[in-house]
N, C-alpha and C positions, 0 to 999 in steps of 0.2 A: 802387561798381560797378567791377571790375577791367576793364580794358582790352581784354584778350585773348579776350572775348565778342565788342565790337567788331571787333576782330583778326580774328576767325574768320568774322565777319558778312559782314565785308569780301572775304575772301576766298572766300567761297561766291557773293557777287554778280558778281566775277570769273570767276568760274570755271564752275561750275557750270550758275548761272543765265543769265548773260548769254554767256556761252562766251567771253569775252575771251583768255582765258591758260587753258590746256592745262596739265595738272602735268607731264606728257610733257617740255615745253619744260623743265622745271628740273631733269632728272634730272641733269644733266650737273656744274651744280655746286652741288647739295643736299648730294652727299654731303662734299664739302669745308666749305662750310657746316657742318653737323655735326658733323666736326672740329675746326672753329676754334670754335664754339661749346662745347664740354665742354671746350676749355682755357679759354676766357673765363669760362667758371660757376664752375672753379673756382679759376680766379684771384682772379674775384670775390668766392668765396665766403673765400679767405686774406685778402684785402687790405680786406675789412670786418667779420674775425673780432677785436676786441680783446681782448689776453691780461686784463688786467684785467677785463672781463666777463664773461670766461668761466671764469676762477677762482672769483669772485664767485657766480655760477648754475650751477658745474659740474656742481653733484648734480643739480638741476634738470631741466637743457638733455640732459644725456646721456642719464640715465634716461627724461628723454620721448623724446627722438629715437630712442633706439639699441632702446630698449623697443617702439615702438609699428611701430619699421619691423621690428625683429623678427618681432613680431604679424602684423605685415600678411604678410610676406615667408613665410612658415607658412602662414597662411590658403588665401594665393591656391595656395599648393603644393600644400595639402590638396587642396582645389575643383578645382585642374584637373589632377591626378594618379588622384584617385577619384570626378568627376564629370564630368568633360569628357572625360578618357580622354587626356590629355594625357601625353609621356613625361617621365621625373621634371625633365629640365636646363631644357628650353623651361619648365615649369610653374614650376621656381625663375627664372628670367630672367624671366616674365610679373612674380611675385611683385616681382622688385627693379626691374622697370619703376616696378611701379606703389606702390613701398614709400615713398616717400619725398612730402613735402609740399612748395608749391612757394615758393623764397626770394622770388623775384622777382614772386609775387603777392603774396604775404602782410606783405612787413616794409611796402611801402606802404602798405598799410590798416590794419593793427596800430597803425602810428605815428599812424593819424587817429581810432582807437580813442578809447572811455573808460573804460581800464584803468589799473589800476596799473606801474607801474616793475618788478617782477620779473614779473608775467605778460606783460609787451611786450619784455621781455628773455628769456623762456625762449621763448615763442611764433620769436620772431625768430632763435634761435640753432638751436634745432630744426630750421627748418627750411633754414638754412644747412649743418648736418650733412648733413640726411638727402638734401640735394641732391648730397651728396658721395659715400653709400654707394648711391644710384640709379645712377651713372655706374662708381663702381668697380665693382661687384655685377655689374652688366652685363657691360660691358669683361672682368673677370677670370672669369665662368662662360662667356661665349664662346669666351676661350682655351681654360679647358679641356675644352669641346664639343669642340673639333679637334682634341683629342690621343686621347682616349678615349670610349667610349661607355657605360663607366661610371663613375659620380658617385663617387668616392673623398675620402673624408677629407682622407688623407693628402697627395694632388695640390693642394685646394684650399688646405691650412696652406702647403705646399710656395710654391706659386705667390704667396700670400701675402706671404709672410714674405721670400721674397727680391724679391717687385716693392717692397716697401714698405721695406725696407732700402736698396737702389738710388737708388730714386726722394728718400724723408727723406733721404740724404746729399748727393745733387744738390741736392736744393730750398735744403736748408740751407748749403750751403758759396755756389753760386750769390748764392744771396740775401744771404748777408752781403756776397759783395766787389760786387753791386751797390747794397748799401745805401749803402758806404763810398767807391763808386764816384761816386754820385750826392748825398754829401754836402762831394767832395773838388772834384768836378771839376763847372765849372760848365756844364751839358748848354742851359742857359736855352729855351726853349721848344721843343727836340728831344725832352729827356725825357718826353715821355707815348709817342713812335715810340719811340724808341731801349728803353723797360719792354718794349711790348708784342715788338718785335723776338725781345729777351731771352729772354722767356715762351715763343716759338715756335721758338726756338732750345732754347733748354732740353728742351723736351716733345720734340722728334725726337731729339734726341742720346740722351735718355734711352730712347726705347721703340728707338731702338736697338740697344742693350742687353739689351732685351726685358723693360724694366723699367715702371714706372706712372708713362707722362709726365703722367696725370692729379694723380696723387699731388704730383708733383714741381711741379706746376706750384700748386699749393693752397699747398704748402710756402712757397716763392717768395712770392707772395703773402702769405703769414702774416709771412714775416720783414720783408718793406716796413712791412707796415702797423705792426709792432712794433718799427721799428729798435734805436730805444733800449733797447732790452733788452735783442735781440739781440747790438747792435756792445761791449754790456759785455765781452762774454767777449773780444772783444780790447780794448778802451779803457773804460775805466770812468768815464772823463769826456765822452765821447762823446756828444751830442745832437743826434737824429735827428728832421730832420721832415719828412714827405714831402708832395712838391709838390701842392698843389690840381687843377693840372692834370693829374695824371695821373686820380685817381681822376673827374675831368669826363669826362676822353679815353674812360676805359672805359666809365663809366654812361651814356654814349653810344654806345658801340662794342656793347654790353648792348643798349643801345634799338633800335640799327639788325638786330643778329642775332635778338632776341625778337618783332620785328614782323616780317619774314623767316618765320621758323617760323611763327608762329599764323596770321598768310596762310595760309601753305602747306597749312596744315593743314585752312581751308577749302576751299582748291582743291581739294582730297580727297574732300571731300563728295560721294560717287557712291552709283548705286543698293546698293551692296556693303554700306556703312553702314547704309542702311535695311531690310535684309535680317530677317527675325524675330530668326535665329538670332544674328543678331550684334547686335542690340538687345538679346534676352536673356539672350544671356552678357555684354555689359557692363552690365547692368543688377545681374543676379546677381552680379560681379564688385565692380560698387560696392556694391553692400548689404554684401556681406564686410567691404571698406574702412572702411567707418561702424561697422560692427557691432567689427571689432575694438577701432578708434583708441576706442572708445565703454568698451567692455568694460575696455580696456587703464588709460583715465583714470579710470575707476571705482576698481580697483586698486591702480594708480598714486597715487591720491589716500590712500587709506589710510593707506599709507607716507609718504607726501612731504606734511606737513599743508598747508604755503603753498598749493595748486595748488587746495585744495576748495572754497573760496568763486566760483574762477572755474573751476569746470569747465567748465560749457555755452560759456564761450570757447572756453576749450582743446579743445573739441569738435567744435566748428564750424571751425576752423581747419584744414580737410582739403583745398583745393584741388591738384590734381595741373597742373603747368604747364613749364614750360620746360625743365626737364631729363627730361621722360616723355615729350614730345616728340621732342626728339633722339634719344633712345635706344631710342625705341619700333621705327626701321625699323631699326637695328645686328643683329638677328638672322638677319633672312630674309635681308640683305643680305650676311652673313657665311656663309651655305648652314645657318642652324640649320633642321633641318626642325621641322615643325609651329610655325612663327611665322607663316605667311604673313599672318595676318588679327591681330596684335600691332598692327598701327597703326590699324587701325579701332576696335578694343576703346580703345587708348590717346585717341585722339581723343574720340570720345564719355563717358568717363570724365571730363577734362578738365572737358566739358562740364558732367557732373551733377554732379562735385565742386562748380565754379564756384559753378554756381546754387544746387546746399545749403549754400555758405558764407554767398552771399547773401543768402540767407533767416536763418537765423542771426544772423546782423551785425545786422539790420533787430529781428529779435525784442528781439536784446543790446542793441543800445542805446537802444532803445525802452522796454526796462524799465528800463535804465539813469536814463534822461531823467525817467521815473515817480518813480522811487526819488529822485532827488536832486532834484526840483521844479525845476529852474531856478537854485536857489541858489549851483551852484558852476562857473557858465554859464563863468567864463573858465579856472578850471586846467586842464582839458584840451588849451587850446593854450601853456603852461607846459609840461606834462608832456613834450608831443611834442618843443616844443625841446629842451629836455634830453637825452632822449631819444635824438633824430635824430644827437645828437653824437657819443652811444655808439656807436647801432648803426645806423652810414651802409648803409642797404642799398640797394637797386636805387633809382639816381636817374631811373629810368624810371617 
């Protein structure tokens, strides 16, 4: 049972119901929050991406992620372009709100799963991607809402291709001399402040520039978690390992900003949510969701034989969470018209994803349990070890 039910439980008993805390009171520094949250996601998301696993499952992990957030990011376009009446950019920014799956629910339960080694490894790296194209998608269709009011090709390659130029050589040049930094010079229990410091330093000097602090800061990330690979291109004897403290520091830094949001999110809970109309456009909104990611693994499976035995996993594995949060109020907030009601929609989605995972899970390993009678009661927590080592995802 993910947390962030809880999370939200909490915050509507808060809020709502007992009136304790106004969401009023937190406008002031939500939107910072926010910020320093989409650099932490995806720092996070670099700094427990391993290259070796991801070479390993890359056909896999892309084709699900970059395919099914495709799908989705289409869908929701289609539906609220020629059904809701929505204008085309706000209808593509709903779609990459809501395109992507959430890391920070799923790699926890995945790993408590009883599945195989490459379905817990593509599940988990998927959605470590698509946590990363939710916040770019965003981030870069908002820029270019303010320049233009219409949707050009060419603007979005344009804006593209030079934030992601920028930002990859920032992350990359960055991140080596702090690898070599923090393997030369002994920081002794500074180092998890003096990364995070770094990470926040990085991301402003970059968007600076008017480039993708998000990007650069993923980057960053990626090179830590992979020194040794990295510090080859200058030292080929070079070995790199990075401090247990830092990745604590953050999956705690993770914990405190992801418990933050899902509160908050209960605070939210007003009559506005319970409105018909916004009940069934997120309702119609997640049917799309299921319908596609459903459609898409169907497909997907064709082609990609490994993934067909555990489809109904890879099906159920749809929860939307801690990066469709964040980014859900970035629109209205940024003067995109017609988002006003993007956080309602987003919250309640959260919600139905949540619970149809849950159900899910419950069926999956209940047949699971059927299927193997008991007789292979303890490899599953074998696997997880293993496992956990690969792919350290949210220590939350």
């Amino acid at each position: 049972m993910p947390d962030l039910l809880f999370l939200i439980a909490v915050g509507v008993l808060i809020g709502p119901a007992f009136k304790w805390i106004s969401p009023g009171d937190l406008k002031g520094v939500t939107p910072y929050f926010g910020r320093i949250a989409l650099i932490i996601i995806l720092f996070e998301g670099g700094l427990h991406l391993d290259f070796g696993l991801l070479i390993k499952y890359i056909k896999g992990s892309i084709g699900l992620g970059l395919g099914v957030f495709a799908v989705t990011v289409a869908s929701t376009w289609a539906l609220g372009e020629y059904y809701l009446g929505m204008e085309r950019i706000p209808s593509l920014i709903l779609g990459c709100i809501l395109g992507g799956t959430s890391s920070a629910v799923i790699i926890p339960l995945i790993n408590k799963m009883n599945v195989n080694d490459e379905t817990r490894a593509i599940i988990s790296l998927e959605s470590v991607l698509t946590d990363i194209f939710v916040v770019l998608g965003v981030i870069i269709l908002i820029q270019i809402s303010g320049q233009t009011t219409e949707l050009q090709a060419s603007a979005i390659l344009n804006k593209i291709g030079g934030s992601f130029t920028i930002a990859l050589f920032a992350g990359l040049i960055v991140g080596l001399l702090w690898t070599k930094a923090l393997g030369n010079v002994k920081l002794t229990s500074l180092s998890y402040m003096t990364t995070l410091a770094t990470v926040l330093v990085l991301y402003g000097t970059v968007e600076m520039f008017e480039a993708s602090g998000a990007v650069a800061a993923f980057t960053f990330g990626l090179v830590l978690r992979n020194g040794t690979r990295f510090l080859r291109v200058l030292d080929e004897n070079k070995v790199f390992t990075l401090d247990p403290k830092i990745e604590q520091f953050h999956g705690e830094f993770t914990f405190f900003i992801r418990t933050y949001f899902f509160v908050y999110l209960g605070l939210l809970f007003t009559s506005n949510m319970i409105r018909p109309d916004i009940l069934i456009t997120a309702a119609i909104l997640c049917g799309v969701l299921i319908s596609a990611r459903y459609l898409y693994i169907l497909a997907y499976s064709i082609l990609y034989k490994p993934i067909r035995k555990a489809r109904f996993t890879y099906f159920v594995m749809l929860p939307r969470g801690l990066a469709t949060a964040v980014v859900a109020s970035m629109p209205f907030a940024a003067g995109v018209k017609g988002t006003e009601n993007f956080e309602s929609y987003s919250t309640l989605i959260i919600l139905f994803t949540t619970v149809f995972m849950v159900m899910g899970i419950f069926l999956t390993e209940r047949s699971e349990a059927k299927n193997n009678g008991g007789a292979e009661g303890g490899e599953p927590e074998e696997v997880v070890a293993d496992t956990s080592a690969e792919v350290n995802g949210s220590q939350s």
